[in-house]
C-alpha positions in Angstrom: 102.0 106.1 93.0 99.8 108.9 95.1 101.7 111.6 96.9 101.0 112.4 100.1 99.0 115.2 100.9 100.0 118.1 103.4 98.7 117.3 107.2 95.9 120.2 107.6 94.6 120.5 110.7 91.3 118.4 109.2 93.2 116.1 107.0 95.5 114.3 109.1 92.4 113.1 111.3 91.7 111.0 107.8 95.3 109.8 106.8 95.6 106.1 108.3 98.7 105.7 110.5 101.2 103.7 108.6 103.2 100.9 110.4 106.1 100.6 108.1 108.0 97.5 108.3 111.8 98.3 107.6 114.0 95.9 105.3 117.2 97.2 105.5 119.8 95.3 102.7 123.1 94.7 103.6 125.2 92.0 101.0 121.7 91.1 99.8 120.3 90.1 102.8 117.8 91.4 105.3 119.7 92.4 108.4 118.8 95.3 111.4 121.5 96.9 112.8 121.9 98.5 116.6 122.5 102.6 116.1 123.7 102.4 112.6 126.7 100.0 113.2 127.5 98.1 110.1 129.5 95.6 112.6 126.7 95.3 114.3 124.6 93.4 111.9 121.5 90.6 112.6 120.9 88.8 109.4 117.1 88.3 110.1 116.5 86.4 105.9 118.8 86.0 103.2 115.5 86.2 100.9 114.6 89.8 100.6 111.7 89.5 98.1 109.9 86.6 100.2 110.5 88.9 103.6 109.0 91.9 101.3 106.0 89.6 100.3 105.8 88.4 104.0 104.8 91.6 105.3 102.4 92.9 102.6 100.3 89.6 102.9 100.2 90.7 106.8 98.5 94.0 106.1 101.1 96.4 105.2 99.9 99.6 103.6 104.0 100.8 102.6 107.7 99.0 103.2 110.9 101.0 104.0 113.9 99.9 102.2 117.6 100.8 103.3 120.6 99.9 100.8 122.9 99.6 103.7 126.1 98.9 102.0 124.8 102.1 99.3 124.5 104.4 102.6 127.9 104.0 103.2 129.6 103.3 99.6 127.7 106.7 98.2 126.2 104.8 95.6 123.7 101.8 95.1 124.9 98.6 96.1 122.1 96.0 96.8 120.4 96.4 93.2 119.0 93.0 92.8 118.0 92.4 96.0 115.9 95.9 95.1 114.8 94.5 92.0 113.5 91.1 93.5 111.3 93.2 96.6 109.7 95.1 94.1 109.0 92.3 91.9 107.5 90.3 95.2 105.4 93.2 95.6 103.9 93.8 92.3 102.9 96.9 92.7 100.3 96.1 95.3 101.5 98.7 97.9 104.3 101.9 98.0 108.0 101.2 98.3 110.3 103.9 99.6 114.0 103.5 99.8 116.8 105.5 101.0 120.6 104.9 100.9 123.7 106.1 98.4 121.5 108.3 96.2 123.0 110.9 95.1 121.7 111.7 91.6 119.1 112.3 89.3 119.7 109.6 87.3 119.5 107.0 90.0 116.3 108.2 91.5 115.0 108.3 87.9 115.9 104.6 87.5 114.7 103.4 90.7 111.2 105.5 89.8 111.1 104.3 86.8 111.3 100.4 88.1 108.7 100.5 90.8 110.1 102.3 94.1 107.6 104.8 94.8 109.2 107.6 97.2 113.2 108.0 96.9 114.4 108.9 100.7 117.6 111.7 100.4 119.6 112.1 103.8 123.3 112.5 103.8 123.0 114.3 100.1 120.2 115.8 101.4 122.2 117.7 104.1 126.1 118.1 102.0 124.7 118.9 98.6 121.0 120.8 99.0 121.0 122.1 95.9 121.0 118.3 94.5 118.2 118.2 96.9 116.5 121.4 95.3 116.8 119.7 91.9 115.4 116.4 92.6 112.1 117.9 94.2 111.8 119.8 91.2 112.6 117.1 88.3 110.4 114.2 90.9 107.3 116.1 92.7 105.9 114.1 95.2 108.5 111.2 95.3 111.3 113.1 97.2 111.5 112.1 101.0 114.0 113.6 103.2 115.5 111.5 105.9 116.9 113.5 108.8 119.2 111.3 111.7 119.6 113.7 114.2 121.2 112.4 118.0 120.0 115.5 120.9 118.5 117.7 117.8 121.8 117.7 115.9 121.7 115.9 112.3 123.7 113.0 111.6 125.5 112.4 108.3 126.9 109.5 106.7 125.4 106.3 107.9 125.0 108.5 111.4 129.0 108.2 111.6 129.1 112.1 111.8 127.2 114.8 114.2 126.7 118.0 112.1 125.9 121.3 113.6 122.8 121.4 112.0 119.4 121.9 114.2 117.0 119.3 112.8 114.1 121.3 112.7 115.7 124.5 110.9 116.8 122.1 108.4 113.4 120.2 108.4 112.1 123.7 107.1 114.7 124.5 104.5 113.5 121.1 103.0 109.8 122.1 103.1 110.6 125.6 101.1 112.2 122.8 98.7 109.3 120.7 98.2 109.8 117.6 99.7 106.9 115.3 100.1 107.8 114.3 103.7 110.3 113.9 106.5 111.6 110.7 108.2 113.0 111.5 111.5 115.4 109.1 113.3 116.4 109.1 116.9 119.5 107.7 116.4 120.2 107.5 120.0 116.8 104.5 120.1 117.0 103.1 116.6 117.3 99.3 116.9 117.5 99.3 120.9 114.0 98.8 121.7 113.7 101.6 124.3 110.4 103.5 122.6 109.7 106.4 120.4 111.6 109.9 120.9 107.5 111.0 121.3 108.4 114.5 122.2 110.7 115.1 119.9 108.7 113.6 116.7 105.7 115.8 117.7 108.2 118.9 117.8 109.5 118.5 114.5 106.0 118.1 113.1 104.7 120.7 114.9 107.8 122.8 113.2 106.5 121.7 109.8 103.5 121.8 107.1 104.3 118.2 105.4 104.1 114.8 107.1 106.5 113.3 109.6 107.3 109.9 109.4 108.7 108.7 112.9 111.5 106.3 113.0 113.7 104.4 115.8 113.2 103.1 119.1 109.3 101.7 118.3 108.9 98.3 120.7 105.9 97.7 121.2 101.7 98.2 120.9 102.1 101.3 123.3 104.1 102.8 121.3 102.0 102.3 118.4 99.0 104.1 120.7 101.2 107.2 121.5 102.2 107.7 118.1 98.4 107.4 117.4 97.6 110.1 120.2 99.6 112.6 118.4 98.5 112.0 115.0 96.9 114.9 114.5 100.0 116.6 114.7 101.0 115.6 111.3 102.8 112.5 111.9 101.6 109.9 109.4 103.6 106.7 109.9 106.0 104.6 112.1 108.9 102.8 110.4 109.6 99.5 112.4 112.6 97.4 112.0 113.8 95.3 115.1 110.8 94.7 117.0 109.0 93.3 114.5 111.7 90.4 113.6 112.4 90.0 116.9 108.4 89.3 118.2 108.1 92.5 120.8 106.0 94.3 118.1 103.3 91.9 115.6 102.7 93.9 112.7 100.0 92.6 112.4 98.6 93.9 115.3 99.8 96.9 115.6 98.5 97.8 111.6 95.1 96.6 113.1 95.8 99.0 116.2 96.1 101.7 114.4 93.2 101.2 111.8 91.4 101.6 114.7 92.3 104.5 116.2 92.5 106.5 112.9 88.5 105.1 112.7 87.7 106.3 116.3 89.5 109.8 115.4 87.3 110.2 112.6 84.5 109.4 114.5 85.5 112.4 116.8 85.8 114.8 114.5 
């Protein structure tokens, strides 16, 4: 269960960009929704350890994992359909999963059974000192996931706008020890309309640990202008939509950025 390490100026030219394919679990089943909407749910399998499986045997380096129905309940909800992706997995590659944790003792549990990174968002934001305590009882398996909509964070399955600038908070975080932030442009997640590019590479630019870049991702060019600012400390691309609906192959886009993570190294 490595940690990641902090993106140095040198180091991030080595880390290999991750294409993270999303599963996110509503009522046990593998659905994507459009902007957060829980109403507005596409059930892509009703087998989430054989979709899990499914996109480690086509090259995946980590998944994502969203308990949905836990986001919005405030507590875990999709526990064996958990319990069966990690089992698909075996341990053959990191899981992280966000959604309704908001204790210690769950993120112990889920650590303890195989989930590698626990992702904090709306806790993150209403209780920080939770936060504080969890990067201290857990370093190097906390995650903070930040939804933010025109630089304001988002709260509560993105149902509420805070007044929160996303990159102050970002840095609060860091002083907190987190391991890494997954940013959101909830304005492009699950519409197909591309990576938030400028404001990923602001964030990171903001911060000393890796940024994770999530929403909007369509296609292979998006997958070469995440690449292009790499270096900025951006380490991965969480994919949901476009991969289950065919504008993105994973399995491309994995061998895409390979790559250009060998040609950067080449460079340096």
């Amino acid at each position: 269960m490595g940690a990641l390490s902090a993106p140095s100026a040198l180091n991030t030219y080595f880390l290999i960009m991750l294409i993270i394919p999303a599963i996110d679990l509503k009522d046990g089943h593998c659905v994507r929704l459009k902007q957060g909407l829980m109403e507005d749910a596409t059930v892509f399998s009703e087998d989430p350890g054989t979709m899990a499986r499914h996109w480690v045997d086509q090259g995946g380096k980590r998944l994502h994992l969203v308990d949905l129905n836990g986001a919005f309940a405030g507590k875990p909800v999709n526990a064996e359909a958990i319990k069966s992706i990690v089992a698909a997995v075996g341990g053959d590659i990191p899981i992280q999963l966000g959604g309704g944790i908001r204790d210690l003792e769950t993120i112990e549990r889920y650590l303890d059974s195989g989930i590698s990174y626990v992702i904090i968002g709306t806790a993150a934001v209403k209780s920080p000192g939770f936060l504080h305590d969890a990067c201290d009882a857990f370093p190097g398996h906390i995650i903070v996931g930040l939804d933010a909509k025109d630089g304001k964070v988002a709260v509560d399955g993105w149902s509420k706008l805070t007044g929160h600038d996303v990159i102050d908070l970002a840095k609060r975080f860091e002083d907190y020890g987190v391991e890494a932030v997954i940013y959101t442009d909830i304005g492009r997640d699950g519409m197909l309309t591309g990576v938030n590019i400028e404001a990923t590479v602001a964030l990171a630019q903001a911060l000393n640990i890796p940024v994770i870049a999530s929403g909007g991702i369509t296609d292979l060019e998006d997958v070469k202008r995440l690449c292009a600012v790499q270096h900025e400390g951006i380490i991965g691309a969480i994919t949901g939509r476009a991969i289950y609906e065919g504008t993105l192959n994973f399995t491309a886009a994995q061998a895409l950025a390979d790559e250009l993570t060998i040609a950067l190294k080449a460079n340096v």
